[in-house]
C-alpha positions in Angstrom: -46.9 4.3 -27.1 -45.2 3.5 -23.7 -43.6 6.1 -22.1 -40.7 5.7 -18.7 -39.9 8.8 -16.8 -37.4 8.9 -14.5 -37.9 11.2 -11.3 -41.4 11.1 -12.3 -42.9 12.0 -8.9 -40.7 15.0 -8.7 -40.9 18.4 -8.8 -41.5 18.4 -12.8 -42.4 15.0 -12.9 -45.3 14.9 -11.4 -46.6 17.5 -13.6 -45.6 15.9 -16.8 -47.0 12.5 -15.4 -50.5 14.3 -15.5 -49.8 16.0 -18.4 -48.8 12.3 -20.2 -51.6 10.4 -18.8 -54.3 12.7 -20.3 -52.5 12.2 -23.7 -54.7 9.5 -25.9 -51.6 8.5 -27.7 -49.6 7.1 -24.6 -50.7 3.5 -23.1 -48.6 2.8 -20.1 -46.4 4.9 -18.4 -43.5 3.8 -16.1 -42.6 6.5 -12.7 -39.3 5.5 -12.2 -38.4 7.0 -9.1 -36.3 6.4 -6.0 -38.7 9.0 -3.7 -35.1 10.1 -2.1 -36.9 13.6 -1.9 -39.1 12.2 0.2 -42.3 13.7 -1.6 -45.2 11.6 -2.4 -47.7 14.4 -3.5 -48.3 12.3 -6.6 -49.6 10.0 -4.9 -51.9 11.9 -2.8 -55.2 13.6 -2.5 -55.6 13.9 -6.5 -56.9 11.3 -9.2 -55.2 11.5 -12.7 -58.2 10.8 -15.0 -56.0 7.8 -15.8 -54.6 5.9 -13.6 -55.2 2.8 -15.4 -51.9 3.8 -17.4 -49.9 4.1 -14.7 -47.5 1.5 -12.9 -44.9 2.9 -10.0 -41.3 1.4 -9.9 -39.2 2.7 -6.6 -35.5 2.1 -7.9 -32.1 3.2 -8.3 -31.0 4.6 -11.6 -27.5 2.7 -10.6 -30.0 -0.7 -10.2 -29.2 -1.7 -13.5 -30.8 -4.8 -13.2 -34.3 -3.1 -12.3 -33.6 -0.8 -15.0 -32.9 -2.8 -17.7 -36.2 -4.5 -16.3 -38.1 -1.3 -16.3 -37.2 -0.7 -20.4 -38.9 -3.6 -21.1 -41.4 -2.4 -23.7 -41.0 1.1 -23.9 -40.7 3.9 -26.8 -39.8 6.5 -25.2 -37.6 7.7 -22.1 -37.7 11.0 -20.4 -34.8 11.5 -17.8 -35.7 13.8 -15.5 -33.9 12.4 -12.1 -31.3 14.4 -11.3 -29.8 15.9 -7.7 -30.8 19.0 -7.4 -30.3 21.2 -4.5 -30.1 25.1 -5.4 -29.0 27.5 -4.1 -26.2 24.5 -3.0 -24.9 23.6 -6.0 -21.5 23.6 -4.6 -22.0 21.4 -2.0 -21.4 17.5 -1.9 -19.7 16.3 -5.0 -20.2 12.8 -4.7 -23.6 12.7 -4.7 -24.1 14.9 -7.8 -21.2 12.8 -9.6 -23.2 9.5 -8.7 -27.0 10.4 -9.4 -26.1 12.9 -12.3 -23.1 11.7 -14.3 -22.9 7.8 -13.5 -26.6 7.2 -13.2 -27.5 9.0 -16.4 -24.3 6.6 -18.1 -26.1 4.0 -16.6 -29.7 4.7 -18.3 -27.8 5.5 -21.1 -26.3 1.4 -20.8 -29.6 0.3 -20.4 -30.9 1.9 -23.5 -28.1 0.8 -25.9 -29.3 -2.8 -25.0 -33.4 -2.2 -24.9 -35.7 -1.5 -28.0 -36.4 2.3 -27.1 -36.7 5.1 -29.7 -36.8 7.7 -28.5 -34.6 9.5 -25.2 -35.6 13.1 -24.0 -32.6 14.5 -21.0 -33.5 17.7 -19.1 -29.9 19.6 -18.8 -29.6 22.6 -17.7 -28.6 26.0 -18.5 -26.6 26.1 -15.5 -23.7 24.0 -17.8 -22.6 27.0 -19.1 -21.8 28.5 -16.0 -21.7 32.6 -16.2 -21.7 35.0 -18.7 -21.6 38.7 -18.9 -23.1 38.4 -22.8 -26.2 36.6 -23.5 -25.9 32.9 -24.2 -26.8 30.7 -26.8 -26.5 26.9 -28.1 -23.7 28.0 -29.5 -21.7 29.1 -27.0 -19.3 27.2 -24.8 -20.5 25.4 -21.7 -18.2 26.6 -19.1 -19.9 24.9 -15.7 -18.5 26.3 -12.5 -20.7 24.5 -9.9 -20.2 20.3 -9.2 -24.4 20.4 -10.1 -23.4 22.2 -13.9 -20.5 19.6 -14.0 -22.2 16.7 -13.4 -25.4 17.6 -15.8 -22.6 18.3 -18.7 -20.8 15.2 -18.0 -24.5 13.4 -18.2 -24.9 14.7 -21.3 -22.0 13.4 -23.1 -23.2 9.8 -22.4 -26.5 10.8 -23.9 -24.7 12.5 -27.2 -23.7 8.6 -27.7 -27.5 7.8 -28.9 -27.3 10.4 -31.0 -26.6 8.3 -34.1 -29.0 5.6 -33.1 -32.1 6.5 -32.0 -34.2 10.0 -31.3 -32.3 12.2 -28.2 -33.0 15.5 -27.5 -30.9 17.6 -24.6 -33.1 20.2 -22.9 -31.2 22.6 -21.2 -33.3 24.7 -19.2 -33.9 27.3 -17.4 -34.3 27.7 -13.5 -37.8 26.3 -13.5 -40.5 27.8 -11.3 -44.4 27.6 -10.8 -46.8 25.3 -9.1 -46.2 21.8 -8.8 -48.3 19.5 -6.2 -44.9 18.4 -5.8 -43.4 21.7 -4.9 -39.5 22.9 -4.9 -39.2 25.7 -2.6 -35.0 26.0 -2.7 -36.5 27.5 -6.3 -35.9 31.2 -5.8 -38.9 32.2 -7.3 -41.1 30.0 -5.5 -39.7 29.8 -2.5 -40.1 34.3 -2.6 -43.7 33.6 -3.3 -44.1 31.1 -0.4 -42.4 33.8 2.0 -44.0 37.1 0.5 -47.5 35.4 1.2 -46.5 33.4 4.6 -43.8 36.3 6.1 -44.3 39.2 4.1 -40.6 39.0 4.1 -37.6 37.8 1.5 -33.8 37.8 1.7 -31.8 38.4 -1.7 -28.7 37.1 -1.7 -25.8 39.7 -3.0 -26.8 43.0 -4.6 -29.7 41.8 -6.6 -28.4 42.8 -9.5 -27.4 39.4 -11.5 -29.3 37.8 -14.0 -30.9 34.4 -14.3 -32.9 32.4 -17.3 -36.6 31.3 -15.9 -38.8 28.7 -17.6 -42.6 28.1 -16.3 -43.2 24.8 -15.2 -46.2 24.4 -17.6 -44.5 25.8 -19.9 -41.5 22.9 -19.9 -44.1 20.1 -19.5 -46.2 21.4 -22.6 -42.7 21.4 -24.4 -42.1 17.5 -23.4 -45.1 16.4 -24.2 -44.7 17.9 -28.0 -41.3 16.3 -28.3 -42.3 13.3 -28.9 -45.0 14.2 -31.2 -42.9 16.3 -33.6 -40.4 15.5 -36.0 -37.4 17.4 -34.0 -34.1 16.5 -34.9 -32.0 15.1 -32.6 -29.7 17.4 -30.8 -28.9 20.2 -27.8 -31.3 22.5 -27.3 -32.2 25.4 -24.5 -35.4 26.3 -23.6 -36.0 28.9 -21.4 -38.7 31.8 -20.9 -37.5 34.8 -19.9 -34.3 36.8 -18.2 -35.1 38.6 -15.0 -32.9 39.9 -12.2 -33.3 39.4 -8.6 -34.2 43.2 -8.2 -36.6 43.1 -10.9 -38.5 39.8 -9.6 -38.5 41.8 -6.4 -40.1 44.9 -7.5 -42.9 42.4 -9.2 -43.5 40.9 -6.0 -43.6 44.4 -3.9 -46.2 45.9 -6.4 -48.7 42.7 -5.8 -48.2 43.0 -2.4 -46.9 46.6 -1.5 -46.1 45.9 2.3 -43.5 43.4 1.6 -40.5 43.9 3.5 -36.9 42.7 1.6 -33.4 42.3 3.4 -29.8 42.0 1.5 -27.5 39.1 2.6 -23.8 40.4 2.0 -25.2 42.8 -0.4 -21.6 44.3 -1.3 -21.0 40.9 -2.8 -21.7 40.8 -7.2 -23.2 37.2 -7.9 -22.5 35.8 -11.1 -24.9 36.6 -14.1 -26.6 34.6 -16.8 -28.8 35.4 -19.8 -30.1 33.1 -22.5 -31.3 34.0 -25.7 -34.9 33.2 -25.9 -34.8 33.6 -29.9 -35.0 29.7 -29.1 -33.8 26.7 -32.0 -37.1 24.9 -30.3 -39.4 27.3 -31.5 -38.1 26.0 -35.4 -40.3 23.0 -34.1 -42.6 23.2 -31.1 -45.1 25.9 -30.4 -43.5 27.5 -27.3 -45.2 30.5 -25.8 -46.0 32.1 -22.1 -48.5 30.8 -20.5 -49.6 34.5 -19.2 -47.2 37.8 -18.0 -44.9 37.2 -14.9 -47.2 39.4 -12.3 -50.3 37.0 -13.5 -48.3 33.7 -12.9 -46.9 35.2 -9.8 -51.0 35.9 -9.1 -51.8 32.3 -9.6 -49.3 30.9 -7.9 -50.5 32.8 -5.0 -53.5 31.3 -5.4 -53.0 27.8 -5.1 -52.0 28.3 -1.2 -54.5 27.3 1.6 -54.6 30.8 3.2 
């Protein structure tokens, strides 16, 4: 099996690259990646077991011609670029509009006119916007940021493989954990970073609205199963579990009790969001925590230098 990942030395990429390369069933494996993050951790300092697999292409999903190029051979696409810059999700349109909505129609081009079989799209919860009940596949997506609008209108151009070869949509959830290619506009990781650098944090609002959190090991073990089980094609979320601000706070407080926290317009009610993690995934794939939030927030800790 050959396997192309776009924004494979990301954030989540570079985890799933390691994740695919120690698979026996996968030959070669294409890193489709423009490096516009500017991180080359997967590059660095760490040997995959093997790197004989593995072939770099730095490229534009709106190249079509490298793209098309890139197909050339392979079974199975996961799309993973995407423009991602939380908390800012409201900021710069254009950008979002180009990476996330045309450069996803253009992969989807490329596909339609290549020999793949199989297309895997992380989307994100986010396209449903806010809720004040607890969401499901079934509810209406409902965007209200330019990044949510630009992941639904990506997905619409992946809906068209539907009826030709195997696609799966993945929304998930705000995705945190270690990565040697670290996120830190992540809320959760970027609160570990500062509870173990400045023993300080800022929450934004009063604290009190919800969000839907998925492990990063968690996400990469579900990837890598997707394209070993029969999983009808289709939408699906995958997320882990719904915490607050507050109550990520008061996790973080009793591992280290001297923590100091300050509110940033704390009069201000952000908008909410809960996901039902009775999940249509778990029909299909064996999705479970890795460990309890404190332990994972424990571990995390871990990995720093000091």
């Amino acid at each position: 099996m050959n396997v192309l990942v776009t924004g494979g030395a990301g954030y989540i990429g570079t985890e799933l690259i390691e994740k695919l390369s120690n698979d026996p069933s996968i030959n070669n494996i294409v890193i489709y990646d423009n490096l516009s993050r500017g991180g080359f951790s997967l590059f660095l300092g760490h040997k995959l077991k093997h790197p004989e697999k593995i072939k770099f292409v730095e490229a534009e999903l709106l190249d079509s011609r490298k793209l098309k190029k890139a197909l050339e051979g392979i079974d199975v696409v996961y799309h993973l670029a995407a423009k991602v810059t939380t908390p800012f999700a409201n900021t710069d349109a254009h950008y979002y509009e180009q990476v996330n909505h045309w450069g996803t129609a253009e992969l989807v081009y490329a596909i339609e006119d290549s020999d793949v079989k199989q297309l895997i799209y992380t989307s994100s919860v986010s396209i449903y916007g806010a809720s004040s009940t607890e969401i499901d596949e079934n509810s209406q997506p409902n965007p209200r940021t330019f990044y949510g609008i630009s992941k639904l209108r990506g997905e619409e151009h992946v809906q068209r493989l539907q009826s030709k070869i195997k696609t799966h949509i993945i929304r998930c959830g705000n995705v945190y954990g270690f990565s040697r290619s670290m996120r830190f506009d992540s809320v959760i990781n970027r609160w570990i970073f500062e509870s173990n650098f400045k023993n300080q944090i800022s929450i934004h609002g009063d604290g009190k609205q919800k969000r839907a959190f998925l492990n990063i090991e968690v996400l990469t073990d579900a990837l890598n199963q997707l394209i070993h089980k029969e999983v009808p094609s289709g939408t699906y979320n995958l997320v882990e579990r719904n915490m607050s601000m507050m109550d990520i706070v008061d996790i973080l407080k009793a591992i280290n009790p001297p923590l100091e926290f300050i509110f940033i317009n704390q009069h201000l009610s952000l908008k909410t969001m809960a996901v039902n993690t009775d999940l249509k995934l778990k029909e299909y794939l064996d999705i479970k925590s890795i460990a309890t939030f404190d332990e994972e927030v424990k571990a995390f800790g871990s990995q720093f230098a000091f």
